[in-house]
C-alpha positions in Angstrom: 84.8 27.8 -92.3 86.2 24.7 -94.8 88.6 21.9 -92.8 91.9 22.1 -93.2 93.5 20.9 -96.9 90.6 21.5 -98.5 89.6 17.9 -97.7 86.0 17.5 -96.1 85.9 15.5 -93.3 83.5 12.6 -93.1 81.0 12.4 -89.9 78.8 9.4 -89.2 76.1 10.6 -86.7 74.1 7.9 -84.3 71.2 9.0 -82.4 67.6 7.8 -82.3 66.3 11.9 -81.7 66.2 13.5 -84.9 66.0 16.5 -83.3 69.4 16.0 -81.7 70.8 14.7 -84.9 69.6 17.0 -87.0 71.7 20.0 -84.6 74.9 18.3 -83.9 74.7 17.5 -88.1 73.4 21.4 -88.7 76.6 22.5 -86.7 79.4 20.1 -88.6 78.1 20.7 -92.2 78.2 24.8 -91.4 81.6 24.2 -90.9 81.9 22.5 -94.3 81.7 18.5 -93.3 80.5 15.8 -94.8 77.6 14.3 -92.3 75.6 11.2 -92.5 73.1 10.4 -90.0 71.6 7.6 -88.6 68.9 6.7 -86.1 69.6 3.4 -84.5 73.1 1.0 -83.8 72.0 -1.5 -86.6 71.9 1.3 -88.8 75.5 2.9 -88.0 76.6 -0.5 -88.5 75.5 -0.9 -91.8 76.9 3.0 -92.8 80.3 2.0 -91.7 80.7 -1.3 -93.2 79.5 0.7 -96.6 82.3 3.2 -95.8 84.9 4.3 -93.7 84.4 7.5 -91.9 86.7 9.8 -90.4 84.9 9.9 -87.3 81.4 8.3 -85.7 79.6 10.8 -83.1 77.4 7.9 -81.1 74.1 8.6 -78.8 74.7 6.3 -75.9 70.8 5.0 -75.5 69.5 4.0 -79.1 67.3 1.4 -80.1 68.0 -2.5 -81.0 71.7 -1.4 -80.4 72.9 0.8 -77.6 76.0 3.1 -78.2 78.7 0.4 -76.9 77.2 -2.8 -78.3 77.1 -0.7 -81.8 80.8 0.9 -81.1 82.0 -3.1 -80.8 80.3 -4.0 -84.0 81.6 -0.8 -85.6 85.5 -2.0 -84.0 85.3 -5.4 -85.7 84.5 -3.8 -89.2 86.7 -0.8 -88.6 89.3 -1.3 -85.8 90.7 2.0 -86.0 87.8 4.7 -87.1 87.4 7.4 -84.0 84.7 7.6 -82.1 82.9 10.5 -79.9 79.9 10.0 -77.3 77.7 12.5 -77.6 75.0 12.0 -74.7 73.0 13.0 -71.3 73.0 9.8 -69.7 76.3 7.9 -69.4 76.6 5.9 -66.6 80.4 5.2 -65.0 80.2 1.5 -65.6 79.7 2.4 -69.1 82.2 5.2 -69.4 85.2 2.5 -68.7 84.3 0.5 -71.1 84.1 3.1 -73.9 87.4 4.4 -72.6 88.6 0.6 -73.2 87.2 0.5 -76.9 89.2 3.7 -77.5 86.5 6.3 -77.7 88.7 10.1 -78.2 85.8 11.8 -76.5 82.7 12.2 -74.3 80.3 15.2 -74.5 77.5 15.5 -72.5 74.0 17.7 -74.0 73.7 20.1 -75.0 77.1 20.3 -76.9 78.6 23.4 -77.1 78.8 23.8 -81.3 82.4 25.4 -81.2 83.9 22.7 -79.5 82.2 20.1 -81.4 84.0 21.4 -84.0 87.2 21.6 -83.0 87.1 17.9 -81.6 86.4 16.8 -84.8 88.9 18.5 -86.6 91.7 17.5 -84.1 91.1 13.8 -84.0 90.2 13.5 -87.5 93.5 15.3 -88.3 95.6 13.1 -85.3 94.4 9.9 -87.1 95.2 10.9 -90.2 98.8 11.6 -89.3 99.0 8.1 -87.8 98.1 6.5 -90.9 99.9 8.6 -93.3 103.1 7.5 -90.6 101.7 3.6 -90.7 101.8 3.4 -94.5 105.8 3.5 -94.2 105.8 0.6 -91.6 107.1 -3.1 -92.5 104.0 -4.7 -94.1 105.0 -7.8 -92.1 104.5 -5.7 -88.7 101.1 -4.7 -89.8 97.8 -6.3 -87.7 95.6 -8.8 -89.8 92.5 -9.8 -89.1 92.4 -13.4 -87.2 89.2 -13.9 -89.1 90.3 -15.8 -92.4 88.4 -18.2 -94.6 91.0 -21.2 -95.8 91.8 -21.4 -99.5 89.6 -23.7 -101.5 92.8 -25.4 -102.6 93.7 -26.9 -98.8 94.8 -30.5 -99.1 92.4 -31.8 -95.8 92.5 -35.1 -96.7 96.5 -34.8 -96.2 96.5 -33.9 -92.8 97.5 -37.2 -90.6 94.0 -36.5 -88.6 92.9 -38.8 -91.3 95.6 -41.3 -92.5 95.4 -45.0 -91.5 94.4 -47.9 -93.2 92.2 -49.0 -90.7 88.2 -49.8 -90.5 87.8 -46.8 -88.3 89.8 -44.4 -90.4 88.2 -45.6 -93.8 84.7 -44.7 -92.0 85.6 -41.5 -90.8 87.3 -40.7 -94.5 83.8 -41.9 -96.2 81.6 -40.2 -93.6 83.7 -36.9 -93.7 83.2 -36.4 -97.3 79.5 -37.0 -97.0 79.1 -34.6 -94.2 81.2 -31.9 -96.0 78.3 -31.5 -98.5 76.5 -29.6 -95.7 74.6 -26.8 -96.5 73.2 -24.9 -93.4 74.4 -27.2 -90.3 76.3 -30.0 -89.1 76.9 -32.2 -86.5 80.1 -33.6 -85.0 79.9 -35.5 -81.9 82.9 -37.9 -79.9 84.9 -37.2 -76.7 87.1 -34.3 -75.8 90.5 -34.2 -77.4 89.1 -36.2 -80.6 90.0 -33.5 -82.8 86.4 -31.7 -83.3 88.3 -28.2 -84.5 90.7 -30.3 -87.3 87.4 -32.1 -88.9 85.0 -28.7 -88.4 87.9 -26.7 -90.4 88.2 -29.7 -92.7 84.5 -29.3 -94.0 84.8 -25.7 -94.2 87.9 -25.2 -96.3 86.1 -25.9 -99.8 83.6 -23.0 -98.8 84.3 -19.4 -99.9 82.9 -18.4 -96.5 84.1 -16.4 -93.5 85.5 -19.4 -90.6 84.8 -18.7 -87.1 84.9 -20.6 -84.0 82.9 -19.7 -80.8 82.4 -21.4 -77.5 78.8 -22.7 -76.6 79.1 -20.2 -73.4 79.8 -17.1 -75.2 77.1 -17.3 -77.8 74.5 -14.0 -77.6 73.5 -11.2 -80.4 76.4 -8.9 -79.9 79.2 -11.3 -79.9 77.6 -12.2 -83.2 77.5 -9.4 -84.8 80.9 -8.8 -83.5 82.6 -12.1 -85.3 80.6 -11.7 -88.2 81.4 -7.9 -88.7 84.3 -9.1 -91.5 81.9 -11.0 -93.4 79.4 -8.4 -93.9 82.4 -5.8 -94.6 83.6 -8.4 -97.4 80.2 -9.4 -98.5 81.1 -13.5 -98.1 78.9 -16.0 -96.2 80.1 -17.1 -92.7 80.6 -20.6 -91.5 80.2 -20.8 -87.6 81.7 -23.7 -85.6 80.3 -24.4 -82.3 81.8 -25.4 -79.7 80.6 -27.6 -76.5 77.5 -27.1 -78.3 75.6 -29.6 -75.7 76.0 -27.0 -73.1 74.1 -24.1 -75.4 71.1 -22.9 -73.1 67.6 -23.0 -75.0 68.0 -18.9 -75.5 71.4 -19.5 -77.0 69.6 -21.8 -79.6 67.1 -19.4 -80.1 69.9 -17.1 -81.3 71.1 -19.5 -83.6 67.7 -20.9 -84.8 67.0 -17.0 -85.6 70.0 -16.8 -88.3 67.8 -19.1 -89.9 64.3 -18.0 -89.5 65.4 -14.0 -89.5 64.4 -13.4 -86.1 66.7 -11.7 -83.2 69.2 -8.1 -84.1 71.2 -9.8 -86.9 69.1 -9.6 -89.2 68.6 -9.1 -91.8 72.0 -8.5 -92.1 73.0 -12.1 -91.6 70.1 -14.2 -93.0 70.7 -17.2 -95.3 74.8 -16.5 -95.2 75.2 -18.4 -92.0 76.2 -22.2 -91.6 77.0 -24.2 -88.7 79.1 -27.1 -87.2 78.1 -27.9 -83.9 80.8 -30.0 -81.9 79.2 -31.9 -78.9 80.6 -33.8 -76.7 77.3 -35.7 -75.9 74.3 -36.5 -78.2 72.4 -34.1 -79.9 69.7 -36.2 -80.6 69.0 -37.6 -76.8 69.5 -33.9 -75.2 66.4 -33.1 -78.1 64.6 -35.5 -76.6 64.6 -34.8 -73.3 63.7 -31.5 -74.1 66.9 -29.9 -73.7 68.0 -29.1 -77.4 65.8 -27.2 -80.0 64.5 -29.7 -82.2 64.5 -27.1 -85.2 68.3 -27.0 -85.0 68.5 -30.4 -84.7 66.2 -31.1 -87.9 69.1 -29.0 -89.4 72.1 -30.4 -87.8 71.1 -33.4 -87.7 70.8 -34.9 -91.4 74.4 -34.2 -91.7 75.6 -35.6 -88.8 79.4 -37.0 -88.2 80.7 -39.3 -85.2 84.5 -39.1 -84.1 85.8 -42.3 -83.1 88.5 -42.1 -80.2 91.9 -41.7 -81.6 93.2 -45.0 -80.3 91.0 -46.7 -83.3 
C-alpha cells in the first residue's frame, strides 16, 4: 500500500535497539515510506537539522540524549515537525511534558503495525493541510525565530551608550574597540544596570555569528543545544553572552570550558563555533583566585577583558 498522492512520507526513527528500529522501520517502508533510522538523540538531531521530516517516531530511553531532551533540540531546529513516542517505559512526569512539546502520539511496545501506520498517515497528512493553509497567511503574522545575528552594517558606535566627550567615555570608546577584536571570550565587568547587554551586543554585531543571551543560572547541556539548534540548522558560528556570569557554579564552567576543549554532549557539534561574553558583576579574576572560577575560562576571558564605568561618569 503507497501513501496517499503518490508522495512518500518521510519517517525519522530514534531508538538505541536496532532490533526495535529495524521492525517499526520494516513495517513503514512495506507500506511505501521513506524511513531513516537512528540510534541515539544526538544523532536524530543531527538527521533533522540535515532535513525536515514529516514525522520523528522517538524511543523515550536512548543514550547521551533521552527522548524529551532530543524532542527539545529537535523543537528549536524544527518547531513544527510531528512527533510520536514509541516506548515501554514512559513515566507520567514525563508524559506531561511531551504532551506540552506537542507530541501527536504515544504508543507503548510492542506496536501494533496497522496502527502505526495509520498514525502516520493521519498526522503527516493533518500537518500538511496546516501548512498548505499557513502559506496564504499575512507574512507579517508569521512566527520568526527570536534568535537573530545583527547585520554587520549596525552603527554601535551611534548608540548614546557611548556618546560623551568625557575621560570616561573616551576610555570606554578606546577599550571597546580593542575588546571587540575578541576571538573565543570576553570579559565585561561593572555594576548592575551599567549596560552589560548594549556593550555585549555591540562587540557582536560585526560577527556573522548566531547572538544569544543566557542567564548564569540556566546554563546546562540541553539548554545549549536548545539555543544553539539555529546555528547548527544555518551552519553559522554562535556568540554566547553570559549573564551574572560570577554566579556560574564550577559544573556550569565545566560546560562552557567543554565547547572549547570538545568535552560534554555538544560536541562535536558545536566545537570551535562558539564565543563568549561573560558579564559579571564582580571580578573574574579575584573569584579565580579564590578558587571559585575556572582558571581555563578565565585564561580565555580574560586577555580581552572590558570594565564598565557607572553611568554617572
Amino acid at each position: 500500500m503507497s501513501s496517499p498522492n503518490n508522495d512518500r512520507y518521510s519517517v525519522l526513527i530514534a531508538d538505541d535497539s536496532e532490533v526495535c528500529c529495524g521492525l517499526l522501520a520494516l513495517v513503514l517502508r512495506n507500506a511505501d515510506y521513506d524511513v531513516t533510522c537512528v540510534y541515539d538523540g544526538m544523532q536524530a538531531i543531527e538527521a533533522t537539522r540535515a532535513r525536515a521530516f514529516d514525522v520523528v517516531i522517538l524511543d523515550n530511553e536512548m543514550p547521551k540524549l533521552d527522548g524529551l531532551a532530543t524532542l527539545e533540540g529537535i523543537r528549536a531546529l524544527r518547531p513544527h515537525m510531528p512527533a510520536m513516542v514509541c516506548s515501554g517505559n514512559v513515566a507520567a512526569d514525563q508524559v506531561a511534558r511531551y504532551e506540552r512539546l506537542g507530541v501527536e502520539n504515544m504508543f507503548g511496545k510492542p506496536i501494533n503495525p496497522l496502527r502505526l501506520k495509520q498514525q502516520v498517515a493521519k498526522v503527516v497528512e493533518h500537518h500538511r493541510q496546516l501548512a498548505a493553509a499557513d502559506t496564504h497567511r499575512d507574512p507579517a503574522l508569521q512566527s520568526h525565530t527570536p534568535f537573530l545575528a545583527p547585520g554587520s552594517d549596525a552603527r554601535i558606535m551611534e548608540k548614546p551608550f557611548f556618546s560623551g566627550v568625557s575621560p570616561a567615555a573616551r576610555k570606554l570608546v578606546d577599550d571597546f574597540m580593542r575588546v571587540r577584536r575578541f576571538k573565543t571570550a570576553a570579559t565585561l565587568e561593572g555594576r548592575s544596570g551599567t549596560g552589560f547587554l548594549d556593550v555585549a551586543v555591540g562587540m557582536a554585531e560585526a560577527k556573522n555569528a548566531l547572538l544569544l543571551a543566557c542567564p548564569a543560572a540556566e546554563v546546562d547541556e540541553m539548554k545549549l543545544i536548545m539555543l544553539f539548534a539555529p546555528a547548527l540548522l544555518q551552519d553559522r558560528g554562535v556568540i554566547l553572552i553570559i549573564t551574572n556570569a560570577e554566579r556560574l557554579t564550577q559544573a556550569q564552567q565545566a560546560v562552557l570550558e567543554g565547547l572549547y576543549t570538545g568535552q560534554g554532549a555538544l560536541d562535536p557539534y558545536y566545537l570551535g563555533k562558539v564565543s563568549l561574553i561573560f558579564c559579571a558583576e564582580a571580578s573574574l579574576h579575584e573569584l579565580a583566585d579564590d578558587g571559585q572560577f575556572d582558571e581555563r575560562l578565565l585564561l580565555r576571558a580574560g586577555a580581552m577583558a572590558l570594565r564598565l564605568p557607572d553611568l554617572s561618569q
